[in-house]
C-alpha positions in Angstrom: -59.1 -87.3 47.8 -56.0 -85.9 45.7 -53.6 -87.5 47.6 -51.0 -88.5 45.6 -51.8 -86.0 42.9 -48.6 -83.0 42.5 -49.5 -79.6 41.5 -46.5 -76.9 40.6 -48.5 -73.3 40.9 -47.2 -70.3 39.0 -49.7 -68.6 40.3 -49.8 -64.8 42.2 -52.5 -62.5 43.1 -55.9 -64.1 43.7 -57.6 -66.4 40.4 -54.7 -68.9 40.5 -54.0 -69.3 44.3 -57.3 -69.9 45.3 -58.1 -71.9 42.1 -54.7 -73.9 43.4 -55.9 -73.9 47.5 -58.6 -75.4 46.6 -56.5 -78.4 45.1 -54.2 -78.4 48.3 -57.4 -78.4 50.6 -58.1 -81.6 48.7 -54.5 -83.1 49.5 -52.9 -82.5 46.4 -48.8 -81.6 46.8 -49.0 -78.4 45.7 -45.5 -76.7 45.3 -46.2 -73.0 44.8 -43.2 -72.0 42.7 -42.1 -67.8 43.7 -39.6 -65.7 42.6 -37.2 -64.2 45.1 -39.1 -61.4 46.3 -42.2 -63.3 46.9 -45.2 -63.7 44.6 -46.8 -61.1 44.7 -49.9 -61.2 47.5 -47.2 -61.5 49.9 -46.6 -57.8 49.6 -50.6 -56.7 49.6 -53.7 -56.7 50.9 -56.7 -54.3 49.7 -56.8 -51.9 53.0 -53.0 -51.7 53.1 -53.1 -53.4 56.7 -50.9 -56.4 57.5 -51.0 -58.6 60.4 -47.5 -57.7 62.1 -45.8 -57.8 58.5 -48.1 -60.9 57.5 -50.6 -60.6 54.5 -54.1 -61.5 54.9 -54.5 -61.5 50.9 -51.5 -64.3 51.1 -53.2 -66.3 54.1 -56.8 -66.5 52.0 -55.0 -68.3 49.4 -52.1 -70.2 50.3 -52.7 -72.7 53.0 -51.6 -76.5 52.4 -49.5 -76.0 50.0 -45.5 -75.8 49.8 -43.1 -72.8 48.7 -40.0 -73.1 46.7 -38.2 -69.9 45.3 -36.8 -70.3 42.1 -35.1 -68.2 39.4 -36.6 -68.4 36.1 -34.2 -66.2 34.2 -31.2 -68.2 35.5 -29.9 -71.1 33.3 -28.6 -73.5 36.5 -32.4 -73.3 37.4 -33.4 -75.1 34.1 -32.9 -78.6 34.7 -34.2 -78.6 38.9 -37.4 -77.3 37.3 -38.0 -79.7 34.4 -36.8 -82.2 37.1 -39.8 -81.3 38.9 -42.0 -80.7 36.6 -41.3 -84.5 35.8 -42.8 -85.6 38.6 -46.1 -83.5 38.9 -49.3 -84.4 37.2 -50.6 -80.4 37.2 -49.1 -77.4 36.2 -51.1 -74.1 36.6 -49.8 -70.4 35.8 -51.7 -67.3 36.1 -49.2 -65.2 33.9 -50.2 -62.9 31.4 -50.4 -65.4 28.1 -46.7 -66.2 26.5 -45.2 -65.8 29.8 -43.5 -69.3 30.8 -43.3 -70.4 26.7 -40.5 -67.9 27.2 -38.6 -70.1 29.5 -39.4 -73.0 27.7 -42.3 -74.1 30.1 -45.3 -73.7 27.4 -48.0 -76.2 27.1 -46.4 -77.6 23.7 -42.5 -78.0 25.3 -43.9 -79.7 28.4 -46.6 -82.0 26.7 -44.1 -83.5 24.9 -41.5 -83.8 27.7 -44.6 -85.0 30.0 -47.8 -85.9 27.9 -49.6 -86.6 31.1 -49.2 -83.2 32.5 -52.2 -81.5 33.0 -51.5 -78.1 31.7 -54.0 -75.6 33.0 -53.8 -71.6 32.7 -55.8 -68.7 34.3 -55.6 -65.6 32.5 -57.6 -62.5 32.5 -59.0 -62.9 28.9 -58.1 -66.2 27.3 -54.3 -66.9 25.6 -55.6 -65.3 22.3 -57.8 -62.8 20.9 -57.7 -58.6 20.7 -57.9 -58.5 24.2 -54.5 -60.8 25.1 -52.0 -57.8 26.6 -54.8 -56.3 28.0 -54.3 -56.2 32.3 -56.9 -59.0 33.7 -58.6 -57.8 36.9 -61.9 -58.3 38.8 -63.3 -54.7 38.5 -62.3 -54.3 35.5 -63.9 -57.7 34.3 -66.9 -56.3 35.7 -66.8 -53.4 34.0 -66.1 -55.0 30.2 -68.8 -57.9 30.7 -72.0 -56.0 31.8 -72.1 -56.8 35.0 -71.3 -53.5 36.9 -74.2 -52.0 34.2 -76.5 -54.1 35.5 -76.2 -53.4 39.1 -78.0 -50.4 40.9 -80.5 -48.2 40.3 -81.4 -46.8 36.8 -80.6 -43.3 38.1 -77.3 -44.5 39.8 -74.0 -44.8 38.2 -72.8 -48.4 37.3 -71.7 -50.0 40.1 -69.7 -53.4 40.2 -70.0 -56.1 42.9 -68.4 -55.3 46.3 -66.2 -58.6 46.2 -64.2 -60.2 43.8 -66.4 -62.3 42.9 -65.1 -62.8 39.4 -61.8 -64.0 40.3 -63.3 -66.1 42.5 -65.7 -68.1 40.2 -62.4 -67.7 37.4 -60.9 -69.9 40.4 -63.8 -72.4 40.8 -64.1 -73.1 37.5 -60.0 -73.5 36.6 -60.0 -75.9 39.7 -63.0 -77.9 37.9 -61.2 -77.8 34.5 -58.2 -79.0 36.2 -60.3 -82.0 38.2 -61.8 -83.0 35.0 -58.8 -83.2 33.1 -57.1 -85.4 35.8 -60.0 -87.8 35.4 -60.1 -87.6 31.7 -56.4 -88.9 32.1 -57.1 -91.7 33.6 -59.1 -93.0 30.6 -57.1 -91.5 27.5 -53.6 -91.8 29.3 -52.5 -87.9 28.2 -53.0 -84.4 29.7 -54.6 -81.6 28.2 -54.5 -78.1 28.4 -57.1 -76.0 30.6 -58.2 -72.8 30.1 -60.0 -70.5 32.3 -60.2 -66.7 32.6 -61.9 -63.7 34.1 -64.2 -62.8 31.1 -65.7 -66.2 30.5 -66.2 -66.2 34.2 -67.9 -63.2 34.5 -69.9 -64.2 31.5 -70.9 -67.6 33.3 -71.7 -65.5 36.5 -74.5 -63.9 33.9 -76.2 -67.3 32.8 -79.4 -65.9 33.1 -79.3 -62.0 32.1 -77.5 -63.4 29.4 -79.4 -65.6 28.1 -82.4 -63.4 28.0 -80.5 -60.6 25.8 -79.1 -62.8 23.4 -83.1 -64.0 22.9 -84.2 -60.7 22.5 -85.7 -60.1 25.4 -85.1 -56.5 26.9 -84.3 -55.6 30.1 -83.4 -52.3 31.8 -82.3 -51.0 35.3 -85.3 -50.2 38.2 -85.7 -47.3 39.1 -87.4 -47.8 42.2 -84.7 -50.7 43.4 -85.8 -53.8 41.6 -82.3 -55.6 41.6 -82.7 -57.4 38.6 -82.9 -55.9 35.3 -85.2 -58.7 34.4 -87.5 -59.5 37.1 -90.7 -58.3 38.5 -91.2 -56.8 42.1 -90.6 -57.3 44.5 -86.7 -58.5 43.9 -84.3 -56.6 46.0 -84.0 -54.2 49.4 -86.2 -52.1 50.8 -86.0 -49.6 53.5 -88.0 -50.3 57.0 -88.3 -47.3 59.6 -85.2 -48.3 61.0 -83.1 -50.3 58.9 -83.0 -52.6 55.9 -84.8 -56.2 54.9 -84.6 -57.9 51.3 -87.6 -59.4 49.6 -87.9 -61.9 47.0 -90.2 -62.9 44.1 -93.5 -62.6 45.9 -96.9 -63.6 44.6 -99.7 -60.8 44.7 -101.8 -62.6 47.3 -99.2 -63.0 49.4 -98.2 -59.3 48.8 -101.7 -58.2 49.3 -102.2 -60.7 53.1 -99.2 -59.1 54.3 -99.8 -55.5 53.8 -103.3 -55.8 53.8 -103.9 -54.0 50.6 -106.4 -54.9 47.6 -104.2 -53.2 45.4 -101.7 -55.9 44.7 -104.6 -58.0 43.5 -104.7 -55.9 40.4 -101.7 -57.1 39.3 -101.3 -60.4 37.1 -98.7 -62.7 35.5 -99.3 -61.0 32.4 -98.7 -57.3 33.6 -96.1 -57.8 36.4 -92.7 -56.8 35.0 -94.5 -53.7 32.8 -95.7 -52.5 36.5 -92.7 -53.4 38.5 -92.0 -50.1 39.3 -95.5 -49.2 40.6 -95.3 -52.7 42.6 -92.0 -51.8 44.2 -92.9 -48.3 45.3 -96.3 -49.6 46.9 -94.4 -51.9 48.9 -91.7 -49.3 49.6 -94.4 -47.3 51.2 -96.0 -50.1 53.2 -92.2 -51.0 54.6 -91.2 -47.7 55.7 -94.2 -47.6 58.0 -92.8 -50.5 60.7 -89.3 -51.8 62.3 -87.4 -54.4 60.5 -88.3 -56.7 63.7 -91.7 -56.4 62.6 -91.5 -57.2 59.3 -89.3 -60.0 59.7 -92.1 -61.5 62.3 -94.8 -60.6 59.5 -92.8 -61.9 56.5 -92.1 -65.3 58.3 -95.6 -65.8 59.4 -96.8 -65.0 55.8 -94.3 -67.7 54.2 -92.8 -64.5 52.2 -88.9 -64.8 51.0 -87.1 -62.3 53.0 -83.4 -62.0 54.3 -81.7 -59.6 56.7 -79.3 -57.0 55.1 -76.6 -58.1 57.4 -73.1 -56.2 57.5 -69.8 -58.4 57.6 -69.6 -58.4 61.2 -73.2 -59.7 61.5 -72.3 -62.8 59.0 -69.6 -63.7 61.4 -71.8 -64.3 63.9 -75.1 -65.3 61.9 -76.1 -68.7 63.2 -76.3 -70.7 60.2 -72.4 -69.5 59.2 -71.5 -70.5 62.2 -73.3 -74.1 61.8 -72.2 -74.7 58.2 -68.7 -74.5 60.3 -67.2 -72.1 57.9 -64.1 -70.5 59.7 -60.4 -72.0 60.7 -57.4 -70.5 61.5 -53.6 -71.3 62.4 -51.3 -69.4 64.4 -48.3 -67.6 63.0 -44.9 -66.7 64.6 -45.1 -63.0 63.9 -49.1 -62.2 63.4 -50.8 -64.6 66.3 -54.2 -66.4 64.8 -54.8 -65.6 61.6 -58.7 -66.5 60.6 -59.6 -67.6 57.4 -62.5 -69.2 55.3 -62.9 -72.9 55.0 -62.8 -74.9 52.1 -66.6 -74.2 50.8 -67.6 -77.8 50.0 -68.5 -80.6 52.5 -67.4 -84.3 51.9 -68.7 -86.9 54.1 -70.4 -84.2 56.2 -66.5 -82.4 56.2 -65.1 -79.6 55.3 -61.3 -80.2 54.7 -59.4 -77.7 56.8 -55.8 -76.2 57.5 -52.6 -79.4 57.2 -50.3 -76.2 56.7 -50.7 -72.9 57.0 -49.5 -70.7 54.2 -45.6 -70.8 54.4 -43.2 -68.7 54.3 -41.1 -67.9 51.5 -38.9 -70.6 49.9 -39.8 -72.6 52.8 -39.5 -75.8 50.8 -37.0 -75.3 48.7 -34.2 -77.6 50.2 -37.3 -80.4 50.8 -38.3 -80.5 47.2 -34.9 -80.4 45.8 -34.1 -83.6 48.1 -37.0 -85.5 47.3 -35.4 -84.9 43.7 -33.0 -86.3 44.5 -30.4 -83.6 44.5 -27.6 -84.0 47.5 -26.6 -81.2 50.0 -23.9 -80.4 47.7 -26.0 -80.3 44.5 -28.4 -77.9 46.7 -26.0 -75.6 48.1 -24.5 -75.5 44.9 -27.8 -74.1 43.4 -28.2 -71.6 46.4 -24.4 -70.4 45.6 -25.6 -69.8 41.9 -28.3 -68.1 43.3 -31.0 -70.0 40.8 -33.1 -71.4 43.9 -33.3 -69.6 47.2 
C-alpha cells in the first residue's frame, strides 16, 4: 500500500524503528541511515543474550527496510545525503531534539530544499519545553506520567508495566502522524512536520484515568487487588487453589449465581466502588476454595469475563495467537531462524510479513548510492573518504 513512498530513518533504539517497520511492512523504501558502528540496537538486547552475535532487539525492529552507513560529521557525505533526501517523501529521526539541525538536516533547511518532505520526529518529551535534554525512556516515561503509580497494590511500591509499552504506542502513533501527513500531501501539495514522543504517549495510554482526575473524580490504589484505581470489583487477578484466573467487571447477580452467595446482592450501582474492597476480598475467598479448571468451567457457564493468567510461553502456544497468525521469521547466516512478531494489523484478511529481513550493516550503501546516480568511481571515491561505508 506504500509502495512507491521512500522513508530515510534516523532512527535507533526502539520508538523510531518500530514506528519506521511498520512503514516498511507497508512497502515503503525505507533506507535506515547508521553510523559506522551500527545504530545502536545492533549492539543490545535487554537479557544481554544474542543469537550467535545477532540482536533480537535489532531483528524486532528492522525487517524490510534497507541499511546505508553514512558519516554525518564528514563534509564529502553532505551532498550524497541531501541527494537522497531529494528523493524521499519521509524523513524520521529519533535523536535527542537539535540533533540533525546541527548538520543542516532540520525541519526548516529541508522544507525548503524539499517542501514535500514529510518531516516527522520521535523524541522522548517533545523538541521544546523544561524537559528537552532530559534522557527519553520507557520506564522512565512510566515513572514521570503516573502510570507506574497507578499500577499494583495500595500497599505495594509503584510498579511500571512489564513491557515497553510506551515506546511502543510512541511508535504507533508517529507511524499514524506520518500516514496522515502523507495524505494530507496529496491535497495541499507540502509536507509538514510530525511530532510524537514518549510522554504524550504515555499520557494517551491513560485516556481514561486521565480523564477522570482532571474532572475531579478521585481515585486511589486497591488494596485487596482491584487493578484499576477507578473501578469497582471485581477488576483484576485473583488467586485459585492452584494458580491464577482474571475477572472482569461483573454484575452482582452474576457474582452472587456463581458463588452462590446472597451477599453480593447487597451491593448496588450506587455503593459499588465505596465497597470494592469488601467485594474483592469476598470473592478472593470464594476463589481460593477450587482449581483454576474449575472456575474457568464455572465462569464460562455463568457468561462471567474471565481470562487465563498465561505466562509468555503459554501465549505462544494459546490458540487464538496462533489463529490471528501472529509469528514469522527468516533465517540468518550466523543465528539460524530468528522468530519475530508480525505486523499487528490485517488488510484484506493479511497480515503483511517479512520481503527482507533486517540487514546487515551498510548493506545498501553501494545500491542506494547507484540508484543516485553516483558511478563506481564516485562510490569508491566516497568509501576512500571514508564518508559512506
Amino acid at each position: 500500500m506504500l509502495s512507491g513512498i521512500r522513508v530515510v530513518s534516523f532512527t535507533h533504539f526502539l520508538q523510531g524503528p518500530s514506528a519506521s517497520q511498520m512503514l516498511a511492512d507497508l512497502g515503503a523504501d525505507v533506507i535506515k541511515i547508521e553510523p559506522k558502528k551500527g545504530a545502536f540496537e545492533r549492539s543490545w538486547t535487554g537479557p544481554g543474550r544474542f543469537l550467535n552475535g545477532h540482536s533480537p532487539f535489532f531483528a524486532l525492529g528492522n525487517r524490510n527496510v534497507r541499511s546505508m552507513v553514512v558519516d554525518l560529521k564528514s563534509p564529502a557525505a553532505v551532498e550524497p545525503l541531501l541527494a537522497l533526501l531529494d528523493t524521499a517523501d519521509v524523513l524520521v529521526e529519533s535523536f535527542r531534539p537539535g540533533t540533525l539541525d546541527r548538520f543542516g538536516l532540520g525541519w526548516e533547511a529541508l522544507h525548503e530544499r524539499n517542501p514535500r518532505l514529510v518531516y516527522a520526529s520521535l523524541s522522548g518529551y517533545g523538541s521544546d519545553g523544561p524537559y528537552v535534554d532530559r534522557p527519553g525512556q520507557d520506564v522512565l516515561v512510566q515513572a514521570l506520567s503516573g502510570i507506574a503509580m497507578a499500577t499494583g497494590r495500595e500497599a505495594d511500591p509503584p510498579q511500571p508495566v512489564g513491557a515497553c509499552i510506551v515506546d511502543q504506542h510512541a511508535a504507533v502513533l508517529g507511524a499514524m502522524g506520518i500516514l496522515a501527513a502523507l495524505h494530507g500531501r496529496e491535497r495541499s501539495g507540502e509536507g509538514v512536520k510530525v511530532e510524537s514522543n514518549l510522554l504524550n504517549a504515555a499520557l494517551d495510554l491513560q485516556i481514561e484515568p486521565l480523564t477522570y482526575a482532571m474532572n475531579g473524580f478521585e481515585g486511589s490504589r486497591s488494596a485487596s487487588g482491584v487493578s484499576s484505581p477507578f473501578y469497582s470489583a471485581p477488576y483484576g487477578v485473583f488467586a485459585t487453589s492452584d494458580g491464577w484466573i482474571c475477572v472482569s467487571l461483573t454484575a452482582p447477580e452474576q457474582l452472587r449465581a456463581v458463588f452462590d452467595d446472597e451477599w453480593f446482592l447487597d451491593v448496588d450501582a450506587a455503593s459499588a466502588f465505596a465497597r470494592r474492597e469488601e467485594v474483592n476480598e469476598r470473592i478472593a475467598d470464594h476463589m481460593a476454595t477450587r482449581a483454576t479448571s474449575e472456575w474457568r468451567d464455572a465462569f464460562s457457564a455463568a457468561g462471567l469475563w474471565w481470562a487465563p493468567v498465561n505466562g509468555h510461553d503459554e501465549v505462544l502456544e494459546d490458540p487464538q495467537v496462533r489463529h490471528n497468525d501472529s509469528f514469522d521469521s527468516y533465517e540468518h547466516a550466523d543465528a539460524g531462524e530468528v522468530k519475530v512478531l508480525k505486523h499487528p494489523v490485517r488488510y484484506d484478511g493479511v497480515r503483511p510479513g517479512i520481503r527482507s529481513a533486517p540487514p546487515e550493516l551498510g548493506a545498501h550503501t553501494r545500491e542506494v548510492l547507484g540508484e543516485l546516480g553516483y558511478s563506481a568511481e564516485q562510490i569508491d571515491a566516497l568509501l576512500a573518504a571514508k564518508a559512506v561505508a
